[in-house]
C-alpha positions as CSV (number, residue, x, y, z in Angstrom):
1,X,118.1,-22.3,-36.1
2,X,119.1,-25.9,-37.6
3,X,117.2,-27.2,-40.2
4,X,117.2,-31.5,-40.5
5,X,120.1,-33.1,-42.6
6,X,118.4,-34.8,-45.5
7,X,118.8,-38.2,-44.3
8,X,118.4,-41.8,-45.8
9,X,116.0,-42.2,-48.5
10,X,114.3,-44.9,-50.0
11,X,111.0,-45.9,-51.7
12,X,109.3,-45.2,-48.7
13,X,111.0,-41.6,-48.7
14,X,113.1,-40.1,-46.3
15,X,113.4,-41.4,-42.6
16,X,113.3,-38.4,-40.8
17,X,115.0,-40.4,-37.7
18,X,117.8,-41.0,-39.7
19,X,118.2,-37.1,-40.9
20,X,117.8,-36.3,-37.3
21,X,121.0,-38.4,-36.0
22,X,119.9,-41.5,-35.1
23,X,122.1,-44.5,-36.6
24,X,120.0,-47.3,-35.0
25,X,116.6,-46.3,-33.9
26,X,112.8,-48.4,-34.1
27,X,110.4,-48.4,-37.2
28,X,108.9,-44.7,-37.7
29,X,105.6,-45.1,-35.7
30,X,102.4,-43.0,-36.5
31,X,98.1,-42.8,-36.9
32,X,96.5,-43.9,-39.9
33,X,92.8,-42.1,-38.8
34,X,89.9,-43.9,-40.9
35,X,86.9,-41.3,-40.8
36,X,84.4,-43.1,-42.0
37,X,84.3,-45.2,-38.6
38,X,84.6,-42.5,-36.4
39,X,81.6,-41.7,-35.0
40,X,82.2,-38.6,-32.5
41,X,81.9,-39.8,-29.4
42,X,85.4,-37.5,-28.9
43,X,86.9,-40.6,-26.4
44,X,90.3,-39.8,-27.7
45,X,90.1,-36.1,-26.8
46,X,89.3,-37.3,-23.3
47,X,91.8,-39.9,-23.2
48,X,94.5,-37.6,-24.6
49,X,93.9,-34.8,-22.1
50,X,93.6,-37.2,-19.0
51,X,97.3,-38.8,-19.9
52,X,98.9,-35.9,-20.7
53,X,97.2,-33.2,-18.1
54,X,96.1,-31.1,-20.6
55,X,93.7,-28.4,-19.2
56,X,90.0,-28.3,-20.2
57,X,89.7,-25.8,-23.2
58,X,86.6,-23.9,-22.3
59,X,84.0,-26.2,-23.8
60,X,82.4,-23.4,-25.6
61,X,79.3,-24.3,-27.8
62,X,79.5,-22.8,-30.8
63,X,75.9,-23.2,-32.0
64,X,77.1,-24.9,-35.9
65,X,77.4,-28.2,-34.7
66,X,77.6,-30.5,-31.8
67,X,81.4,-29.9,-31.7
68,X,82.4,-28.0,-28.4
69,X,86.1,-28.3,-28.9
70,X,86.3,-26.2,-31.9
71,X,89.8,-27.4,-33.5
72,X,93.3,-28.0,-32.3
73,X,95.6,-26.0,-30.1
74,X,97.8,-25.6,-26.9
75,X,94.5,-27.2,-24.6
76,X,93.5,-29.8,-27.5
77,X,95.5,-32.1,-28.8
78,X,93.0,-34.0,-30.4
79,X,90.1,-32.9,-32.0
80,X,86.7,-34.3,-33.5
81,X,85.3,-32.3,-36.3
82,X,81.5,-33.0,-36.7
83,X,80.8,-31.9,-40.3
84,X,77.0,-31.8,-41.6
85,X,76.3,-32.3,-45.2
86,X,73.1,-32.9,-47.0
87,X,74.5,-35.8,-48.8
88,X,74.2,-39.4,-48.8
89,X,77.2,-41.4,-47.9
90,X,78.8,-42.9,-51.5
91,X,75.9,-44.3,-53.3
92,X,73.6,-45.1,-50.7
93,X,70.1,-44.8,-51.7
94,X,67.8,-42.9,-49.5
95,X,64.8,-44.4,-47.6
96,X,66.2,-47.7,-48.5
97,X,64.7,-50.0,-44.9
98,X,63.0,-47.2,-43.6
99,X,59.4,-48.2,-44.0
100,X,58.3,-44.7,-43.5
101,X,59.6,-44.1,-40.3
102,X,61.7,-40.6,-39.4
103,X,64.5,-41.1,-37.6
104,X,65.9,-38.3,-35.1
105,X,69.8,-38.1,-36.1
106,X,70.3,-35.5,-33.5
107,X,70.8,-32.4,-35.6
108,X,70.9,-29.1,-33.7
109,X,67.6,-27.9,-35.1
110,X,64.0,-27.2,-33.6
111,X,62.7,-29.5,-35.9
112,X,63.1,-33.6,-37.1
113,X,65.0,-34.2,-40.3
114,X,62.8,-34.6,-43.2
115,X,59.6,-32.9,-41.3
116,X,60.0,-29.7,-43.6
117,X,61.4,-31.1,-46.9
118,X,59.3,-34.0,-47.5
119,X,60.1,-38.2,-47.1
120,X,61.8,-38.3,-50.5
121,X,65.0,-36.1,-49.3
122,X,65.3,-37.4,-45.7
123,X,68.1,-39.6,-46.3
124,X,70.3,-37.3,-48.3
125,X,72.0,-36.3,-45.3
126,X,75.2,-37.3,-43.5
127,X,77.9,-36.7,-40.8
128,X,81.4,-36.6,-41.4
129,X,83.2,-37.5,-38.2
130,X,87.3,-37.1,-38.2
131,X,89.4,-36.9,-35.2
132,X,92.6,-34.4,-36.7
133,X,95.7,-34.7,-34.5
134,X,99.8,-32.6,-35.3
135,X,100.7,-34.8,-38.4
136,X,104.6,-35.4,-37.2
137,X,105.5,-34.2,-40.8
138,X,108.3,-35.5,-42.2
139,X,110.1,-32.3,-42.9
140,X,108.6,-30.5,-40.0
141,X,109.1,-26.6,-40.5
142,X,108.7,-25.9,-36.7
143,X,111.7,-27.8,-36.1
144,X,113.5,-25.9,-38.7
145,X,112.7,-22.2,-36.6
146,X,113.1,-23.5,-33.5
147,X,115.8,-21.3,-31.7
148,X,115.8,-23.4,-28.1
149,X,115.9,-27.1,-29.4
150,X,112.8,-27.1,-28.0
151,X,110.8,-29.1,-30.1
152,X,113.0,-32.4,-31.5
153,X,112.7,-35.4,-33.4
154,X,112.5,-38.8,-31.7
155,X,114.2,-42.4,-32.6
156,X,110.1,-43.2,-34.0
157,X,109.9,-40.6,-36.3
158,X,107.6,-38.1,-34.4
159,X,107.9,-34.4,-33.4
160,X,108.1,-33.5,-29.6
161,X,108.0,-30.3,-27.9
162,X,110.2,-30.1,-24.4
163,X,107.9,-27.6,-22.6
164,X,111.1,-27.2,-19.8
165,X,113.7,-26.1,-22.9
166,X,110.6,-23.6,-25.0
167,X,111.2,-19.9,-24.4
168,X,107.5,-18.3,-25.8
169,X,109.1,-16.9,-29.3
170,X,106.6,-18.4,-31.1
171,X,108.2,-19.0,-34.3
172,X,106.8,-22.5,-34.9
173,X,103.3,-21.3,-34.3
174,X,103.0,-19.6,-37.8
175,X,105.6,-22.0,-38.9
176,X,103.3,-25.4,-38.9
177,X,101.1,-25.2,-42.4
178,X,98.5,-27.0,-41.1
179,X,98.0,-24.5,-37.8
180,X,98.8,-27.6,-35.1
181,X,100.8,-25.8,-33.2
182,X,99.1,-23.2,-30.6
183,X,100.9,-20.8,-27.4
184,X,99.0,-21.1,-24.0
185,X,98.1,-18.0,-22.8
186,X,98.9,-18.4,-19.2
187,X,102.5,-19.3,-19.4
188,X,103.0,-18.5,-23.2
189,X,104.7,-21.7,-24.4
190,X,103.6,-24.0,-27.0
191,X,101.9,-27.6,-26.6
192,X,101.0,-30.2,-29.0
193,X,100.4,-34.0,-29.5
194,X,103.8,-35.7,-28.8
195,X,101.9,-39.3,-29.9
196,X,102.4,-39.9,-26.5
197,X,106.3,-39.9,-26.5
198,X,106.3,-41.7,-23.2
199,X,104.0,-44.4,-24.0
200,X,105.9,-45.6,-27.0
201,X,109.1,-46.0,-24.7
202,X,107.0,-48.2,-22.6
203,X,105.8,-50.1,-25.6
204,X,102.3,-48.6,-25.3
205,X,99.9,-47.7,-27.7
206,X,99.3,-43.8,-27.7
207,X,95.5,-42.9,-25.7
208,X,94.0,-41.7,-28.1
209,X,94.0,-45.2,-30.4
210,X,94.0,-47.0,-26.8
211,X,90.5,-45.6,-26.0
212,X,88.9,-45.2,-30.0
213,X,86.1,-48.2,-29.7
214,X,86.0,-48.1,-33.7
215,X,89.8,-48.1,-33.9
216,X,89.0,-45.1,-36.2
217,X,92.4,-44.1,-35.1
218,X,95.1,-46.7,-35.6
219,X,98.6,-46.8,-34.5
220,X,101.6,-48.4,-35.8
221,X,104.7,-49.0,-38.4
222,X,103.9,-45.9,-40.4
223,X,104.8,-48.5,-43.6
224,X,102.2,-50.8,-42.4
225,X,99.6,-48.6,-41.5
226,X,100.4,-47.0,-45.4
227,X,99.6,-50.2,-46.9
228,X,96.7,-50.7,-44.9
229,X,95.4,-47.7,-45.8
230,X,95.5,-48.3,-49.4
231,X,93.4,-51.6,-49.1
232,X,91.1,-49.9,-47.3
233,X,90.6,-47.4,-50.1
234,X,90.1,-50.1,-52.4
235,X,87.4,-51.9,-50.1
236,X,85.6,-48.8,-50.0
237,X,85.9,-47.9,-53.8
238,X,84.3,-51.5,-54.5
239,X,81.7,-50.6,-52.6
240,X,80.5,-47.7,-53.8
241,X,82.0,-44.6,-51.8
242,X,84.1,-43.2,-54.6
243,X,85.2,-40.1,-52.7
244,X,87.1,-42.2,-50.3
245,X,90.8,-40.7,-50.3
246,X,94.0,-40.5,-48.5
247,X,95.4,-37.5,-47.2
248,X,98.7,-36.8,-45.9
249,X,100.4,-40.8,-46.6
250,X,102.1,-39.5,-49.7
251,X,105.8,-39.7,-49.8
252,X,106.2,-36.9,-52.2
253,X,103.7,-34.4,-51.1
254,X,104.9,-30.9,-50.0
255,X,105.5,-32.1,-46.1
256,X,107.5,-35.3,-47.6
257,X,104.4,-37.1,-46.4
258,X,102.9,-36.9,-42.6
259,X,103.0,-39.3,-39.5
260,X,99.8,-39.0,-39.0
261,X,97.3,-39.4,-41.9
262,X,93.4,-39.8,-43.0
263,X,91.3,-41.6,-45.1
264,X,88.9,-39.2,-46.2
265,X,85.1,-38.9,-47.4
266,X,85.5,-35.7,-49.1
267,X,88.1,-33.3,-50.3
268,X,90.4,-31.9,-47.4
269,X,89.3,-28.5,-47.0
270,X,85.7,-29.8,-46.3
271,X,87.3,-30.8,-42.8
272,X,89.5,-27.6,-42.1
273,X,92.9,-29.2,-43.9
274,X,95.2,-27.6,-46.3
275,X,94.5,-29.5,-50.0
276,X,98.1,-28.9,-50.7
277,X,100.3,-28.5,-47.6
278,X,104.3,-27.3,-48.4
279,X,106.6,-26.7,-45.3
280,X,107.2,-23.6,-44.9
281,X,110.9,-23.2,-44.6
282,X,110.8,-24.8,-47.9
283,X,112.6,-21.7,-49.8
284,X,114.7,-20.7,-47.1
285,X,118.3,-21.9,-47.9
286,X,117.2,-19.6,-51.5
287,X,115.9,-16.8,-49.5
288,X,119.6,-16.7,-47.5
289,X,121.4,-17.0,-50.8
290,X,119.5,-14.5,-52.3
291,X,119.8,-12.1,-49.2
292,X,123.8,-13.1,-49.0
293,X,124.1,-12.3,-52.8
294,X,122.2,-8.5,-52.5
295,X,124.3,-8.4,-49.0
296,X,127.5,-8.7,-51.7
297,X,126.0,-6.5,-53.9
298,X,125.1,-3.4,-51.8
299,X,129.1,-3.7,-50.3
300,X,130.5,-3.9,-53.7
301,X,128.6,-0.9,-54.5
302,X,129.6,0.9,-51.4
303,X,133.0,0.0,-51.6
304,X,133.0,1.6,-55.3
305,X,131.7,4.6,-54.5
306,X,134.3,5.0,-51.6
307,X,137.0,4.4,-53.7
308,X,135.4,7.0,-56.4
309,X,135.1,9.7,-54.1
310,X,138.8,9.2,-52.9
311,X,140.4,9.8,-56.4
């Protein structure tokens, strides 16, 4: 088990290339995911399974929502979330254009929206749409309890898993605090998003923000897309969507900020992530010095009570 040297650090925070080893190595890449342009048509799931051979997942419908994926593991890499709400988006006001007319949004249901609570209350409804990906932490606890070397960080910053080096133990799987990581049952290693480690060598985009036709998901200089996402906050804020928020960009937060990160309708845990993600091998240089310490402890006491006996 090695855990990352703490590396460089600067007002961006740490560069988790450097900590890793690399002296000269590119910009840290990453996705900055905008959900309030995504609007489901799951491309990227398609376009990450087709590059990377990942099996079909089963495709089971789960009868809440038009989402047949049903979140990330060792056969998904990338996954769209459809979330119902009966809320408008930001300050919208309902029926506003709509001359009386019901629109069918497609809900899973036997009957139109609006047909059993009246015209005044059919547009308090929305979708929130948000493709969630592995979010290439920047202190990424599966590295830390990796036995094999299996999973590694690259010269851009992100977190790869060799499938050739991974024995099965499974210790990054309860590792990851935001449940990424997944085994696959047939041969019982771990898979998950690389951000399409062989692309970026090429100078590619990764698929997934090749095929998004909103560009929902966007790829680039993780400072860039940082900055980016801040105006972007503030466009929306002017507008009049005040619950527009970043997850997952900040520097400081308990994952020393993620590769990949959202902009946000609604708090995190409304779309299945952690509102205050730590890595998890956080305490564990404490947790051996504590163990180390009692280790001491118990042979001093031993040793005492040896040395008792004998005289």
């Amino acid at each position: 088990m090695v855990m990352e040297r703490q590396g460089r650090t600067g007002a961006r925070g740490v560069d988790p290339a450097a900590s890793s080893g690399y002296d000269e190595h590119p910009p840290r890449m990453g996705f900055f995911t905008d959900t309030s342009v995504c609007i489901g048509c799951k491309a990227c799931e398609v376009a990450c399974k087709e590059w990377n051979a990942v099996p079909e997942d089963g495709l089971n419908f789960t009868g809440m929502s038009f989402d047949n994926s049903e979140g990330l593991g060792a056969d998904t890499w990338r996954h769209v979330a459809f979330i119902e709400q009966r809320a408008p988006l930001g300050h919208q006001e309902s029926g506003v254009g709509r001359g009386g007319t019901v629109t069918d949004l497609g809900m899973p249901s036997f009957t139109r929206p609006g047909d059993t609570t009246g015209a005044e209350e059919r547009g308090d409804f929305r979708w929130l749409m948000a493709s969630d990906v592995c979010k290439h932490c920047t202190h990424a606890a599966c590295l830390d309890v990796c036995p094999t070397g299996a999973l590694f960080r690259t010269e851009f910053g992100t977190v790869v898993v060799q499938e050739d080096i991974c024995n099965g133990c499974g210790y990054c799987v309860p590792a990851c605090p935001y449940g990424v990581i997944d085994k696959r049952e047939d041969d019982g290693r771990v898979w998950k998003c690389t951000l399409c480690y062989d692309r970026l060598g090429a100078g590619l985009e990764p698929a997934c923000a090749k095929a998004c036709p909103t560009d929902s998901i966007q790829f680039g200089e993780l400072d860039e897309l940082r900055e980016r996402a801040q105006r972007r906050v503030a466009a929306m804020h002017e507008a009049g969507v005040a619950s527009a928020r970043l997850y997952g960009e900040d520097p400081d937060d308990g994952v020393g900020g993620a590769g990949a990160f959202f902009l946000l309708l609604d708090e995190p845990e409304v779309y299945g992530l952690p509102p205050d993600p730590v890595v998890t091998t956080r305490d564990l240089p404490s947790m051996w010095r504590h163990a180390g310490v009692a280790a001491l402890t118990l042979l001093a006491g031993l040793s005492l009570t040896f040395l008792r006996r004998r005289t």
